[in-house]
C-alpha positions as CSV (number, residue, x, y, z in Angstrom):
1,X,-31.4,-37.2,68.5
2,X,-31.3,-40.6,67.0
3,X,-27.9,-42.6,66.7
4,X,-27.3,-43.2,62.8
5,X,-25.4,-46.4,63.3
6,X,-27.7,-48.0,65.7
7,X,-30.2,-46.8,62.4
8,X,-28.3,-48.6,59.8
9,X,-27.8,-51.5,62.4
10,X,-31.5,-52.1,62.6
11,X,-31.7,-51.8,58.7
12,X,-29.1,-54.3,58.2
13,X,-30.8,-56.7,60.7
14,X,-34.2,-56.5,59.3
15,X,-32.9,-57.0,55.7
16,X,-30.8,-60.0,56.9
17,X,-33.9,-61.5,58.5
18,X,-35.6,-60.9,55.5
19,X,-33.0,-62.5,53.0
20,X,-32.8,-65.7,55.5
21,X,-36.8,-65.8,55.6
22,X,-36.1,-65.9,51.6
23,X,-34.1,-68.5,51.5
24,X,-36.0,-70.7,53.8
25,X,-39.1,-70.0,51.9
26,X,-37.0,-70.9,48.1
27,X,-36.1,-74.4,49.9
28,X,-39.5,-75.3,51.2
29,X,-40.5,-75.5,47.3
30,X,-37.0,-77.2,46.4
31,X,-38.3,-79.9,48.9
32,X,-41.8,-79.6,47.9
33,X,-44.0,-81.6,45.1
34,X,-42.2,-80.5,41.8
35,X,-44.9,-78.4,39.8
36,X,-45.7,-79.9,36.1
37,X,-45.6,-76.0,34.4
38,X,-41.9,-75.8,35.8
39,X,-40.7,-78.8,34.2
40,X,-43.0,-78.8,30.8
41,X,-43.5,-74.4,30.4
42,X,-44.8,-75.1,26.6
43,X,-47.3,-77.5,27.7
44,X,-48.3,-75.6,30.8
45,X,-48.8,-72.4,28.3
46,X,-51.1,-74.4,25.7
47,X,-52.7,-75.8,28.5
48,X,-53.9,-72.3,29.5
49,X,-54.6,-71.3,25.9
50,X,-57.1,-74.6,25.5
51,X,-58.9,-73.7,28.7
52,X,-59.0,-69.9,28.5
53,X,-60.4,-69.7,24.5
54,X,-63.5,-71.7,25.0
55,X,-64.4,-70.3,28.1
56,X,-63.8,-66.9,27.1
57,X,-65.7,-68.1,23.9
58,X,-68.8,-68.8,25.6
59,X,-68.9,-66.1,27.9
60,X,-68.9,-63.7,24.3
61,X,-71.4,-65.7,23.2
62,X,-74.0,-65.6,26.0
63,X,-72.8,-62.0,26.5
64,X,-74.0,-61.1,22.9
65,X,-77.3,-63.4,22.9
66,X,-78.4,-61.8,26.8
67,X,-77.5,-58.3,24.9
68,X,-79.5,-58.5,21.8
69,X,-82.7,-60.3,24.6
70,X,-82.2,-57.9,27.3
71,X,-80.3,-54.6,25.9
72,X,-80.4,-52.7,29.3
73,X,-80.7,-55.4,32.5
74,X,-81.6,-54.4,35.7
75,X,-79.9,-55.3,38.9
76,X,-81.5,-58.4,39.7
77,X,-80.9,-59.8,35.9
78,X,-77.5,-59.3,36.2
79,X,-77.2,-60.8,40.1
80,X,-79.3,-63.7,38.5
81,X,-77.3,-64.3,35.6
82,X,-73.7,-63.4,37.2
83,X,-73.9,-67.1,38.6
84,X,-74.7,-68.6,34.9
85,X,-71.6,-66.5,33.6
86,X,-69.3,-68.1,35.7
87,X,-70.6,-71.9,35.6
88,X,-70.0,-71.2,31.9
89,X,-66.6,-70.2,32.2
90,X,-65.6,-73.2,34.0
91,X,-67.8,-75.5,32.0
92,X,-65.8,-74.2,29.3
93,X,-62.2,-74.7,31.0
94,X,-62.9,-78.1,31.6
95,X,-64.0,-78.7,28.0
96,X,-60.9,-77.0,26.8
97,X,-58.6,-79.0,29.2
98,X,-60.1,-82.4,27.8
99,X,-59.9,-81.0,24.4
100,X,-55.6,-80.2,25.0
101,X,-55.5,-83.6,26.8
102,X,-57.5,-85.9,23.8
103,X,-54.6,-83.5,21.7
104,X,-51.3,-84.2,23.7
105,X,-52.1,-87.6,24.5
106,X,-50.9,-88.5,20.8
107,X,-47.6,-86.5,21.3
108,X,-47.2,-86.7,25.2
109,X,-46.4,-89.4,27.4
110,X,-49.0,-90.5,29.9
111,X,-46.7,-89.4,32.8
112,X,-46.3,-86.0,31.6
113,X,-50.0,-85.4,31.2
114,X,-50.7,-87.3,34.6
115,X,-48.6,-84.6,36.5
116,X,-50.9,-81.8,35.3
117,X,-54.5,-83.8,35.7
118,X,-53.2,-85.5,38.9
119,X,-50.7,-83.8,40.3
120,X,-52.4,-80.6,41.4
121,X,-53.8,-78.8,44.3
122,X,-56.6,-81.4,45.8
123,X,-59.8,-79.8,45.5
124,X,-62.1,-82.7,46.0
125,X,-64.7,-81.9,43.5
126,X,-62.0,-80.5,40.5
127,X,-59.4,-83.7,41.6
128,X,-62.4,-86.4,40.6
129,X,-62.9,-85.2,38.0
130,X,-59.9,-84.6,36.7
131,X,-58.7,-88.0,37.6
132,X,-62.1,-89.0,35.7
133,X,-61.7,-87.1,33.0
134,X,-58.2,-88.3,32.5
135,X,-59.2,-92.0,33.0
136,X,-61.6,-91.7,30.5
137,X,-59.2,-90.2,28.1
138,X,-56.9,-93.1,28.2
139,X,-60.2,-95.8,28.3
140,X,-59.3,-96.9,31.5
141,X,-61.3,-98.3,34.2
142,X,-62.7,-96.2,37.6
143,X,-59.4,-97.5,39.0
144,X,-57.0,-95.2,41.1
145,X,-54.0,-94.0,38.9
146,X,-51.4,-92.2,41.0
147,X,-48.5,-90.2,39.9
């Protein structure tokens, strides 16, 4: 038969491995980039709000219209129009996220907004055009703004 202190030994190990691999994982993002939605939570939440109700908005949309054309699709309408659905729904986050930035820009300093248009994850294609989309929004030139 097993030992029951050389069980609760191994217990207490493991769970003190797992509250030091805790710790080391809470300080890598203390030393990490800061992220904009801890610092500014309202504007990170109306951030979400602009780029989920137009998106969501057009997918109702072109759900309804591809209803009332096609009440009953087969498999290959909806494997060809599955892509359409979700070009739309990030055509639509984008429009809502330059809609919330031409909006905060009047009651949000430039460095605030920067840290959420250029201060991200860098996915080449989404960073441009963020960065391009913010540039614009502020009628400045193609030039590099870091944050």
């Amino acid at each position: 038969m097993h030992d029951p202190s050389s069980h609760r030994r191994l217990i207490s190990t493991s769970l003190r491995d797992a509250v030091d691999q805790m710790k080391a994982d809470h300080n890598l993002h203390e030393t990490g980039a800061r992220l904009p939605c801890r610092d500014h939570p309202a504007l990170c939440l109306s951030l979400f709000a602009f780029m989920f109700i137009p998106a969501v908005a057009g997918e109702v949309a072109l759900g309804r219209w591809l209803t009332q054309f096609m009440p009953h699709p087969g498999l290959v309408s909806i494997l060809c129009f599955a892509p359409v659905m979700v070009i739309l729904f990030i055509i639509g986050m984008l429009i809502g996220a330059t809609i919330w930035l031409l909006v905060m820009k009047r009651f949000v300093h430039q460095n605030v907004l920067a840290t959420f248009f250029l201060g991200g994850p860098h996915v080449p294609v989404f960073s441009n055009l963020c960065s391009k989309i913010f540039a614009w929004s502020y009628g400045q030139k193609r030039r590099k703004i870091e944050v």
